[in-house]
N, C-alpha and C positions, 0 to 999 in steps of 0.2 A: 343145584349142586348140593350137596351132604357129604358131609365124613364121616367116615368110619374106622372099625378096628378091623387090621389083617389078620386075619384070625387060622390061616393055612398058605404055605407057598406050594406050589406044584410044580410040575413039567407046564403044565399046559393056562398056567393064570395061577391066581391069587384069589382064596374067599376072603370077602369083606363084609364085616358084620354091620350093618346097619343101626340095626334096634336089637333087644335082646330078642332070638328067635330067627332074625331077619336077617339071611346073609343071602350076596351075592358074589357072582364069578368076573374077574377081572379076567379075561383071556389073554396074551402075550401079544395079541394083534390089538388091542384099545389099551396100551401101557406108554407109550410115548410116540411121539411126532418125528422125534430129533435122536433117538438112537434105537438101532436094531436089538429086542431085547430076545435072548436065547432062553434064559429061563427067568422067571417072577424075582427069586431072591437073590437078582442081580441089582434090583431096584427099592424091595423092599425085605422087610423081618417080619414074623409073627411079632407082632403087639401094636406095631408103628398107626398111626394115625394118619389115613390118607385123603385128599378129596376126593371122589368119587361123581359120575353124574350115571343114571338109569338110562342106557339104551334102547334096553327093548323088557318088556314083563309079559313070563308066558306066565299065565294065572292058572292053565289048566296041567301044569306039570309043575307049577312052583317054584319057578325060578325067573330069580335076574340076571339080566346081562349090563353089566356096570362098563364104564370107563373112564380112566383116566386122564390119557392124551383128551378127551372132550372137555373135560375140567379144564385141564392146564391150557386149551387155546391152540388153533392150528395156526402154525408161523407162514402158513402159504397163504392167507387171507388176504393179506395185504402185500403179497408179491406182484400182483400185476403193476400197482404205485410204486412200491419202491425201486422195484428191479426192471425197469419199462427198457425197451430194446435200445442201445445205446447209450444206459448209462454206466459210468464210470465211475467204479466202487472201490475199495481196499477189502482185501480177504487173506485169511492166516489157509495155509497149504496144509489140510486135512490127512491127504493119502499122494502119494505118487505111484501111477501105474506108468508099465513102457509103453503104453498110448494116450498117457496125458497126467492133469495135475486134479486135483480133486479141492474145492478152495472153497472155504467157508464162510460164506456172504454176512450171513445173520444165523441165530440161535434155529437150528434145525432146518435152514436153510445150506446149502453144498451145490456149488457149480461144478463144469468141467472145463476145463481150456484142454482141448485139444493139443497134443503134441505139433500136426501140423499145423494149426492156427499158430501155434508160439515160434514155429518157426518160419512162418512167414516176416518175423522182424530179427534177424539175425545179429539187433542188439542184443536179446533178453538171452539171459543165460539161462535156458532150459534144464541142461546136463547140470547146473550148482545149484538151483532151489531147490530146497532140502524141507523135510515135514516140519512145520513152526514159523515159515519165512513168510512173512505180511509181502504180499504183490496188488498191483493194484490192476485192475483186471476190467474189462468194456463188457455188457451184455450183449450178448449176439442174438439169442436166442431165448425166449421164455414158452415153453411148452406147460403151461398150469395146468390142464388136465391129465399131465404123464407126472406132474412134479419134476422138472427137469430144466435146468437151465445153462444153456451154451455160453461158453466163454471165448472174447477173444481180447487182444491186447490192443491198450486204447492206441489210437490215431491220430501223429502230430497235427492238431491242428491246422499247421500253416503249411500242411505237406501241399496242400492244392492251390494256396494263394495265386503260386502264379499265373493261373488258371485266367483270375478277375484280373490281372496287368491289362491295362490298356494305355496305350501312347497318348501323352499329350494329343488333347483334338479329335482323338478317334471317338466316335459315336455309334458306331453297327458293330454289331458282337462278331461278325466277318470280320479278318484282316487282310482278308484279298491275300495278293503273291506277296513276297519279298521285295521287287518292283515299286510296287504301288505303294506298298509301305515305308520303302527309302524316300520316294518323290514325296510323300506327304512329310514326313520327318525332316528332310534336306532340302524341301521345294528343286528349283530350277537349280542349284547347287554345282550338280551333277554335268546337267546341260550344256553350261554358261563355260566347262571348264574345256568342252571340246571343240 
């Protein structure tokens, strides 16, 4: 990594002066990770003092290809650990479109919840989370080589418990009939009564 001085902002990047002599091109596509940039002096000034890292050096045409976002660190490195399928995070609501929430995991990191996923719990109030609202949100989905991550709303818990009930004495994940399972709960009970 090197710093340098911005020495022109452009449509299309920013030159950054290395050494005296020595500048290269910051283009708008190696300027950050974490926000879509439309022009260079949205990010920087002629004078500013920036990190820089050399992408690529054509030697036989004289120029560098710099970047920024490689300096400053890709926040998806470590998305497969943090953001692993089913876990259950807190994110501030980025953007709302009419097919879903846009929600912000980590620094340059952006989920989706789906409109339909949200309303498949017809708690969460969809139609009132408004841009700024902290929700806490389940990962559905990690797509790391598309950079993209599916969201859905976390899952009570103990919605399935009743799943594991088993009666006193029951041993086989069967419960047979209704029958069979009175006769074992009430024994002779029943029988003795007719």
């Amino acid at each position: 990594m090197l710093e340098g001085k911005v020495t022109r902002c452009m449509k299309f990047g920013a030159f950054v002066e290395l050494a005296p002599g020595i500048e290269g091109l910051v283009p708008l596509s190696e300027m950050s990770y974490t926000k879509r940039v439309l022009r260079s002096d949205e990010l920087f000034n002629e004078g500013d003092r920036i990190t820089v890292m050399i992408k690529e050096i054509r030697a036989d045409e004289r120029r560098l290809l710099l970047s920024v976002k490689d300096a400053a660190g890709d926040p998806w490195v470590l998305a497969q650990v943090k953001f692993v399928e089913g876990t259950v995070v807190r994110g501030r609501v980025e953007r709302r479109e009419p097919y879903g929430l846009f929600v912000k995991l980590d620094e340059g990191i952006i989920g989706l919840l789906p409109k339909s996923k949200a309303n498949e719990n017809p708690e969460f109030p969809f139609d009132k989370v408004k841009v700024g609202d902290e929700i806490t949100v389940q990962v559905a989905e990690l797509r790391l080589s598309e950079r993209r991550i599916s969201l859905g709303l976390p899952k009570d818990p103990d919605a399935e418990a009743w799943k594991g009930f088993m009666p006193s004495g029951q041993t086989s994940k069967s419960m047979g009939t209704l029958g069979d399972q009175f006769k074992t709960m009430f024994g002779g009970a029943a029988e003795k009564k007719k």
